[in-house]
C-alpha positions as protocol buffer text, in pm:
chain_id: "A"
residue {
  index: 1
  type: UNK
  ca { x: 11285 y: 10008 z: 8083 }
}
residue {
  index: 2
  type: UNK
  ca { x: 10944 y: 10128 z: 8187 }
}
residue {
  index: 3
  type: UNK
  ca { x: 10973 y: 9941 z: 8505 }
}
residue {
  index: 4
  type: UNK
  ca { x: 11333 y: 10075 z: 8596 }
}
residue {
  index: 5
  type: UNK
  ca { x: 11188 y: 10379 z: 8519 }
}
residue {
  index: 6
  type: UNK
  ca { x: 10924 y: 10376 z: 8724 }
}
residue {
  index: 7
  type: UNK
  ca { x: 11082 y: 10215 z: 9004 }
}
residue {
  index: 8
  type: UNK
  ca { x: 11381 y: 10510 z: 8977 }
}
residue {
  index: 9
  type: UNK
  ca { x: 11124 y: 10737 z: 9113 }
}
residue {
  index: 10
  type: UNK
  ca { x: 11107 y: 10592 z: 9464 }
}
residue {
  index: 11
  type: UNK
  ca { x: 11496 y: 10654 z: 9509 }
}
residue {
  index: 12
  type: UNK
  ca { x: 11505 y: 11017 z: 9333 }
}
residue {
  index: 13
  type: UNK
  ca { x: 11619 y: 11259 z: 9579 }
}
residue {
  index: 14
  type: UNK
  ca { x: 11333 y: 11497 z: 9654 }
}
residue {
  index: 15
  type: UNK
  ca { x: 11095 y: 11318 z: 9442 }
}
residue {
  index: 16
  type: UNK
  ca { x: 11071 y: 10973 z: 9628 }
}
residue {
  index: 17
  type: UNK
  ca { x: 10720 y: 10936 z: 9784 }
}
residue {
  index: 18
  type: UNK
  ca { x: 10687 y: 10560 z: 9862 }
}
residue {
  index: 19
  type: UNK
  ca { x: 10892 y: 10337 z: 10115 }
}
residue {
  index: 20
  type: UNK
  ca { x: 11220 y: 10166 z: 10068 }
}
residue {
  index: 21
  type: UNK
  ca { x: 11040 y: 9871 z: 10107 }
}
residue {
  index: 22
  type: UNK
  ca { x: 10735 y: 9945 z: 9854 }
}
residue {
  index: 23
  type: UNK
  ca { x: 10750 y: 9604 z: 9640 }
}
residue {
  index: 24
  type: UNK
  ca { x: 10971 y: 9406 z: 9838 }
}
residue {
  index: 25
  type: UNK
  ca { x: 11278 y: 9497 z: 9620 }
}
residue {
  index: 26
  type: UNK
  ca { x: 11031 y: 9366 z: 9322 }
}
residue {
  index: 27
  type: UNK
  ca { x: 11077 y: 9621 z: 9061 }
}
residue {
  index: 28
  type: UNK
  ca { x: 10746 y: 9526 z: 8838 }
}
residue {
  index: 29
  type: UNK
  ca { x: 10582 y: 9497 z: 9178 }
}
residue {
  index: 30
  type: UNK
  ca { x: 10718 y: 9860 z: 9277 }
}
residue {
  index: 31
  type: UNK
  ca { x: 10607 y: 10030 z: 8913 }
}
residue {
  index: 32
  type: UNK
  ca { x: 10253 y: 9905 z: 9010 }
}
residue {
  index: 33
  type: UNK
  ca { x: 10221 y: 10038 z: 9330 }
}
residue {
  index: 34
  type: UNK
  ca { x: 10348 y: 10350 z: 9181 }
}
residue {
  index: 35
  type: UNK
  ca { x: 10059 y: 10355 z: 8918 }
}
residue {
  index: 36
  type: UNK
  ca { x: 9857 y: 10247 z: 9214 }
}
residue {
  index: 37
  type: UNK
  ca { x: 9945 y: 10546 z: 9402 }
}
residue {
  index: 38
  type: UNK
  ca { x: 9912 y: 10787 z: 9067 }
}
residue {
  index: 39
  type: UNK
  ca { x: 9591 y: 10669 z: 8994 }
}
residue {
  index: 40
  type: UNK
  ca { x: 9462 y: 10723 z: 9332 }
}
residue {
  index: 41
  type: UNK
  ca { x: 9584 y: 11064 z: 9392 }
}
residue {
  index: 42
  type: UNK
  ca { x: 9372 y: 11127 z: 9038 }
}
residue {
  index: 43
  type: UNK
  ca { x: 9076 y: 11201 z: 9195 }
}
residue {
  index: 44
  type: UNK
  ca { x: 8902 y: 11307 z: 8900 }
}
residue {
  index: 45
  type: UNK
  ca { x: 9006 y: 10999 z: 8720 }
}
residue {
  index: 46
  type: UNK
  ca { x: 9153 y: 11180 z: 8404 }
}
residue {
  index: 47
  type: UNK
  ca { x: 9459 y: 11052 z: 8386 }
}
residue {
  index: 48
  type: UNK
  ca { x: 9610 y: 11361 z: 8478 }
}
residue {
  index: 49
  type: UNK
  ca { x: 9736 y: 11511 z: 8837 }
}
residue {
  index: 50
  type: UNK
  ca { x: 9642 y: 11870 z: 8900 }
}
residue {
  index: 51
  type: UNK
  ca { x: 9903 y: 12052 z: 9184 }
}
residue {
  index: 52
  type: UNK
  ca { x: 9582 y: 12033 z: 9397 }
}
residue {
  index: 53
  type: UNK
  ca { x: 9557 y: 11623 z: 9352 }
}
residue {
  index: 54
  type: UNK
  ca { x: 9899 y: 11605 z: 9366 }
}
residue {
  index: 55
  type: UNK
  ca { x: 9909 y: 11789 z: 9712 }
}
residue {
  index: 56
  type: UNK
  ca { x: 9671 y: 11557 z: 9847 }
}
residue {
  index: 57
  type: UNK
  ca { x: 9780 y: 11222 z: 9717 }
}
residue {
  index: 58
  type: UNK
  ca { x: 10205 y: 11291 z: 9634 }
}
residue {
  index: 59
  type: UNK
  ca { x: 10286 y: 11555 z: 9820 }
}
residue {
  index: 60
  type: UNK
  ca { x: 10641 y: 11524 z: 9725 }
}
residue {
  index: 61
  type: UNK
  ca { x: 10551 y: 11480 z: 9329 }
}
residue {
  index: 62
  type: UNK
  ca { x: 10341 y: 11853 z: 9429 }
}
residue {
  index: 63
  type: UNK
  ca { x: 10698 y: 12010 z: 9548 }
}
residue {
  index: 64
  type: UNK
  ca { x: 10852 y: 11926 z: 9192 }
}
residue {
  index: 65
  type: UNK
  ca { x: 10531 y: 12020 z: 9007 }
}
residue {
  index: 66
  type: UNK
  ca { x: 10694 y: 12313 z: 8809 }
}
residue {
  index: 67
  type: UNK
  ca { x: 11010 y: 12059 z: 8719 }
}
residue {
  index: 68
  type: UNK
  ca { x: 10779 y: 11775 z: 8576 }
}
residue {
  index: 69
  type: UNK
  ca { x: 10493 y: 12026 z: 8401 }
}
residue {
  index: 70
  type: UNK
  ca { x: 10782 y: 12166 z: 8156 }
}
residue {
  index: 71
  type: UNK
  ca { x: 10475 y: 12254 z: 7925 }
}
residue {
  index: 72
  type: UNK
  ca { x: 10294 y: 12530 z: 8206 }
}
residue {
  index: 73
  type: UNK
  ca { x: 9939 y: 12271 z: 8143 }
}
residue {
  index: 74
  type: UNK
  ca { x: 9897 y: 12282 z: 8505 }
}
residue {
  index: 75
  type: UNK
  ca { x: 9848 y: 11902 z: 8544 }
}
residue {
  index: 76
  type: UNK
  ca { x: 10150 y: 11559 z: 8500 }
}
residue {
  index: 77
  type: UNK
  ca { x: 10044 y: 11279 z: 8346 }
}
residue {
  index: 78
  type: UNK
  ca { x: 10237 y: 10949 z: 8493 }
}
residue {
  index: 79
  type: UNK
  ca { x: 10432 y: 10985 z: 8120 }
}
residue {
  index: 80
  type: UNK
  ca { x: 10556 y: 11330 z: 8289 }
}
residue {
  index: 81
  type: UNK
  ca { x: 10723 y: 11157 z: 8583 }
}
residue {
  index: 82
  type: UNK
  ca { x: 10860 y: 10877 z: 8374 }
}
residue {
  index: 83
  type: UNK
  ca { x: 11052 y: 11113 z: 8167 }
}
residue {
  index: 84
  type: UNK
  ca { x: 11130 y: 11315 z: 8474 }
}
residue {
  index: 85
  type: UNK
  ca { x: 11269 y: 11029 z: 8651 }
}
residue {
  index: 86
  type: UNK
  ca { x: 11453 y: 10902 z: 8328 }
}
residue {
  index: 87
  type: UNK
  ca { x: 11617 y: 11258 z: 8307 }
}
residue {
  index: 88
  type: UNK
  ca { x: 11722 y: 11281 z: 8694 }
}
residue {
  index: 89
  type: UNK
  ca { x: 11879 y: 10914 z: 8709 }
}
residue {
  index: 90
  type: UNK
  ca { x: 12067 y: 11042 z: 8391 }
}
residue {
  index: 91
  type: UNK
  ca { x: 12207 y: 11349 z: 8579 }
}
residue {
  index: 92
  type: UNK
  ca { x: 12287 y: 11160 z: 8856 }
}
residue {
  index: 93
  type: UNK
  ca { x: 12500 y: 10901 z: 8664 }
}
residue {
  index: 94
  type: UNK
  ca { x: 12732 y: 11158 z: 8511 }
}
């Protein structure tokens, strides 16, 4: 579940920032490069993306900031997107 949901955030409209290819079509190998990617664009290592990290490291997670930070903390955790992703690939298959 974890990795579908993971992987479900390359494809989201809006909210994909990684290549069609990214994993080869390997889902576990996508979700990594995905945590990858998070974990880089933490630049303070927290665990936590500011709209300031995310700018500079997932631009297109920084254009649904507002949508994934439902709480107004100014930051996303990696848990944020998960759910986020979960709760767009559930619109989309109504």
């Amino acid at each position: 579940m974890r990795i579908l949901i993971l992987t479900s955030l390359l494809t989201l409209p809006g909210l994909a920032f990684a290549s069609p290819q990214l994993g080869g079509g390997d889902p576990e190998q996508a979700a990594a490069q995905v945590a990858e990617k998070f974990k880089q664009a933490d630049a303070d290592q927290d665990g936590k993306l500011t709209e300031a990290e995310a700018k500079q490291g997932m631009p297109r997670i920084a254009k649904n900031f507002s949508k994934i930070d439902l709480a107004g903390n100014g930051y996303v955790t990696l848990d944020q997107l998960r759910a986020f992703a979960q709760q767009q690939a559930a619109g989309r298959s109504r």
